[in-house]
C-alpha positions in Angstrom: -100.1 163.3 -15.2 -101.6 162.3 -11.2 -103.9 164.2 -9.7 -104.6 164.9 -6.0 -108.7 164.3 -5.0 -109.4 166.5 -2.2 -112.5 165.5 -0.3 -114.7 168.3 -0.2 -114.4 168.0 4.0 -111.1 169.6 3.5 -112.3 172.7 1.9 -113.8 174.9 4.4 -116.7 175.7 4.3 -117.8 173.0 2.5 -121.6 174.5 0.8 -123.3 173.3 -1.9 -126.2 175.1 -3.2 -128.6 173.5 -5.4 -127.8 174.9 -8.4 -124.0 173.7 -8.1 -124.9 170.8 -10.1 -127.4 170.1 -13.4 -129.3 172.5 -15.5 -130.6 176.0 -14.0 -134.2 176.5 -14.0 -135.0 178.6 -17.4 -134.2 182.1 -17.9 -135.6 185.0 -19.7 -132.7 186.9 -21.5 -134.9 188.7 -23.4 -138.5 191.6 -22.7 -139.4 193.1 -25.5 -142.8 193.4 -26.6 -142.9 191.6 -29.8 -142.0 188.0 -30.9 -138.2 186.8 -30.8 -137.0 183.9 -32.8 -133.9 182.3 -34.2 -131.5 182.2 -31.3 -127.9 181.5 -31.8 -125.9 180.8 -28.7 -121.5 180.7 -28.5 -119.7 180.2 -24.9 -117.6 183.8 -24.5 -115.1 184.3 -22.6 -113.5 181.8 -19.4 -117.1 180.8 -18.4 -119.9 182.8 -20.2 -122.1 182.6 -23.3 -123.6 185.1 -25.4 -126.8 185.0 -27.4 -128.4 186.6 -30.5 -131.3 186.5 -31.9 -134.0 188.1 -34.3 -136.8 190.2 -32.9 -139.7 191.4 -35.0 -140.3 195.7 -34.2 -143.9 195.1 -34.0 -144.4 196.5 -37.8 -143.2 194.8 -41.1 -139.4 194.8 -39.9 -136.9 192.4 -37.8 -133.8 193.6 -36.0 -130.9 191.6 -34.5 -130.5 191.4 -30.9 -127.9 190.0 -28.4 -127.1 189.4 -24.4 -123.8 188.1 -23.1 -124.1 186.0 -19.8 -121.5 185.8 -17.2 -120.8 183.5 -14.3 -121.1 186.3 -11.8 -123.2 188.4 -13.3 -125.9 186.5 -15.0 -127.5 187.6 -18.1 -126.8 191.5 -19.0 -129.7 194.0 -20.6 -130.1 193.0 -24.3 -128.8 195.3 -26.7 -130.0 195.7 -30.5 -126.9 194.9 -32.9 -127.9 195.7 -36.3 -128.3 199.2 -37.2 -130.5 198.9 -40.0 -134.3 200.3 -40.9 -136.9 197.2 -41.5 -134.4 195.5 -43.6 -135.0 191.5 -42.0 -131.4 190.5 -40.8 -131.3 186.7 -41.4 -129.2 183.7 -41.7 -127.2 184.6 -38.6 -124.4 183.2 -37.5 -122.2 183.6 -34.0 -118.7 182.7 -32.9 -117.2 183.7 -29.7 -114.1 183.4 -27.9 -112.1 182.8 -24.6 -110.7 186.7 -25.1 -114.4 187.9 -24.6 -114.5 188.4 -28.3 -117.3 187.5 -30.5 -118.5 188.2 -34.1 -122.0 187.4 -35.4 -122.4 187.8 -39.7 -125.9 188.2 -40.9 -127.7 189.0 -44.1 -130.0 191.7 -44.9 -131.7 193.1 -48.1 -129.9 196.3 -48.9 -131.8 198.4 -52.1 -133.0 194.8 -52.9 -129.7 193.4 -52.4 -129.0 190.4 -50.2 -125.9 191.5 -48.4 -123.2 190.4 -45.5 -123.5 192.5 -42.2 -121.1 191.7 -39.5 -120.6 193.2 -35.8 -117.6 192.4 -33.6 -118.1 192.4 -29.8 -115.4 193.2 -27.2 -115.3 195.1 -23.9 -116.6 198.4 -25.2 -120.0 196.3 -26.8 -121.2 195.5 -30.2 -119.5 197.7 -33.0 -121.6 199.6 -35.7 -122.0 196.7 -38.3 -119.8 196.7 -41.6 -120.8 195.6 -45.0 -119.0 192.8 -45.9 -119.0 192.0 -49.3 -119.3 195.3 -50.3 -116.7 194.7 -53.7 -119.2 192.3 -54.9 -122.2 193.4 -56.6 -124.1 189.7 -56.8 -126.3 188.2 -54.0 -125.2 186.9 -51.3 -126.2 184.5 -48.5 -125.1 181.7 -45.5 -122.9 183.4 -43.9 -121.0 181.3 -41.4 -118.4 182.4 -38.3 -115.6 180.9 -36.5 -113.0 182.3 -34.0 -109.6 180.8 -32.5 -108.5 181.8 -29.0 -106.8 185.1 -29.7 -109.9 186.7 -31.0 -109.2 185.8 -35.0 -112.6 185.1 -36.8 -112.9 184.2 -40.3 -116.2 185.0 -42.2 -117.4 182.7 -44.8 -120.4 183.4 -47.2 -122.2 182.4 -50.7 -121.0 185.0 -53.1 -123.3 185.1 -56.7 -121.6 185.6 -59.9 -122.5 186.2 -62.8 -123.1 182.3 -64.2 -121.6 181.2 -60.8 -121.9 181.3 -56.7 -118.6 180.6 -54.8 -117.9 180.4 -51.4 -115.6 183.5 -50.3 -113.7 184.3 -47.0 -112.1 187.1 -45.1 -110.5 186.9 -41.8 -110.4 189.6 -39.2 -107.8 190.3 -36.2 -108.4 191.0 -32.9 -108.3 194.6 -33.4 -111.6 194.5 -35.1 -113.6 195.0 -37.8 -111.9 197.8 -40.0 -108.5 195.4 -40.0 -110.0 192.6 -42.0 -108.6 191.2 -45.1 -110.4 191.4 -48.6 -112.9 189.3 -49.5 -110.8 186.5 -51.5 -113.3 183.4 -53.4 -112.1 179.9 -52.2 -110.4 177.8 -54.8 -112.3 178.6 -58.1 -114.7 176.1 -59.0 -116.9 177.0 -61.4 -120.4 176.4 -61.1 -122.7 176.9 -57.5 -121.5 176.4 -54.3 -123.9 175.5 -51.7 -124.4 174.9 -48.2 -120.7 175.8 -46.7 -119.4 174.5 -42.7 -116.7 176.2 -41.4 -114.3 175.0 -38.0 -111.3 176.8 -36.8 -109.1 175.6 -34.5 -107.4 177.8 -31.1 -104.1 177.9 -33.2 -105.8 179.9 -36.3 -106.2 177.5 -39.1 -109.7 176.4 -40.7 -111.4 174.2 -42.5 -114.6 174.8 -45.1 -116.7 172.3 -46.5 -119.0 172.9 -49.6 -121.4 171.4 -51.8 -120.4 172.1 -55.1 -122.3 169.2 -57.2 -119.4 167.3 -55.2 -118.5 167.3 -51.8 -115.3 169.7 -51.6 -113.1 171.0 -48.5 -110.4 174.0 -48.4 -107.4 174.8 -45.8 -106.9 178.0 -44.1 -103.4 178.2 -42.8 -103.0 180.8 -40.2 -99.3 180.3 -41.0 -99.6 181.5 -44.2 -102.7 183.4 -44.2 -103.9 181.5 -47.2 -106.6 179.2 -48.5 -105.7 175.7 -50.6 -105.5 176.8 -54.2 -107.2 174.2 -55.0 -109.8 172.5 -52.9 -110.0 168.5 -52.0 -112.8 166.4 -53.3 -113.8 164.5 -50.4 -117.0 162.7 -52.4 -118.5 162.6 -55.7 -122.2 162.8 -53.8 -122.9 164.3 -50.4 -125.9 165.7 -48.3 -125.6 167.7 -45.1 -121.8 167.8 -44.7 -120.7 169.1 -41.5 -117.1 169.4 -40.2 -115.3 169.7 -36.7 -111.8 170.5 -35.7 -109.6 169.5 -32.5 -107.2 171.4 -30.8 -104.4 169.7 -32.8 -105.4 171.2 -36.5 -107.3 167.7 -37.6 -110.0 167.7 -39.3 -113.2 165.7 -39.5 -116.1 165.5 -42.5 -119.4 163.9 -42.0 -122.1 163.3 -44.6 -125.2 161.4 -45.8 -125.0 159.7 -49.6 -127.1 156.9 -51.3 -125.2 153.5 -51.9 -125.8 151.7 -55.2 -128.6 149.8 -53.4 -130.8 153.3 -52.3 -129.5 152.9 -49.1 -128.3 156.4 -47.4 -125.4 155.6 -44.7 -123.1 158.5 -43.5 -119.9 158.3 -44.0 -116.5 160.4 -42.8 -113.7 161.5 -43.7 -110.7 162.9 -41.7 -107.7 165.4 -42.4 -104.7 164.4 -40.7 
């Protein structure tokens, strides 16, 4: 494919402003009177970004908070998300998409309970947050978020067990919260999952990487709407995994291990 350059002479009027190029002087998106920590940032939309973070009420409690930044518009008012009473919302974690959709998954201690809270924004703002694993009566924590372009997210989290912790999944359509799928456990591996990465491509499908004493990996087909029934073993020993996803559905694993001489060296592995 050619393209045309057209000299910005030719495009009348022909104004730059300084802020047309490089980073904008600092901005605060945030005024409330207490300390705010933990941000978590996801572009939204065609060309805007929205932010959440936590915000201590002053007493013994935290709440989540959020703005949403357009190119126009700047930064909006901030908005509390979570509806709770002092319960410390933590571990949060934000997707967004180019539909102006976005989904943030959090954790908070419910009657001593560590639970999954998630909110779903869209044109009418943040909606009242849902439990999320509320068939499961075990602990639960690291929840993590992804979307595709359409407005799809998929919520991964830690789910305890009796004798086990495993990661499990649901994925949510566009219409919202109230239309997602049942929490379903990712391959059945026994023992405790740790640490899980999650990457979803525009189409739908995903990817979630785990440490289970091994380094393991599961498929989400949007196709199918299913997980692998069995996940892949990418490596016998792994530390820090992360994973990424193009446009085209492949798939790429990074991680730390020791070789047989002490030495640690990342290493990689990719899903074709």
């Amino acid at each position: 494919m050619q393209y045309l350059y057209v000299p910005c002479e030719f495009l009348l009027p022909c104004v730059w402003s300084p802020d047309d190029f490089g980073w904008r002087s600092s901005t605060l998106v945030e005024t409330a009177p207490w300390d705010a920590f933990e941000p978590r940032v996801a572009a939204h939309g065609q060309d805007g970004a929205v932010a959440v973070w936590n915000k201590s009420d002053g007493t013994a409690g935290v709440e989540l908070w959020a703005n949403t930044h357009s190119r126009a518009g700047g930064w909006a008012t901030p908005v509390r998300v979570d509806a709770g009473s002092n319960r410390m919302p933590s571990e949060s974690s934000l997707a967004s998409s180019a539909a102006d959709n976005a989904v943030v998954a959090w954790i908070e201690s419910v009657a001593g309970r560590q639970t999954v809270f998630a909110s779903r924004l869209d044109n009418s703002g943040w909606s009242t947050p849902i439990v999320f694993n509320d068939a499961s009566v075990g602990r639960a924590s690291s929840p993590r978020v992804a979307m595709d372009a359409a407005g799809n997210a998929i919520v991964v989290w830690l789910q305890d067990t009796p004798g086990a912790r495993r990661v499990t999944a649901r994925r949510c359509p566009p219409a919202g919260l109230a239309g997602c799928s049942a929490p379903v456990p990712v391959g059945s591996l026994a023992g405790f999952a740790d640490r899980p990465r999650l990457a979803m491509t525009p189409a739908g499908d995903a990817a979630v990487v785990w440490q289970q004493g091994e380094l393991r990996a599961a498929w989400f087909s949007a196709a199918s709407g299913l997980w692998d029934a069995t996940p892949a073993l990418i490596a016998a020993q792994a530390s820090g995994a992360e994973v990424a996803l193009d446009r085209h559905g492949r798939a790429t694993v990074a991680w730390s291990a020791f070789d047989a001489a002490g030495k640690s060296n990342i290493y990689a592995s990719r899903r074709e």
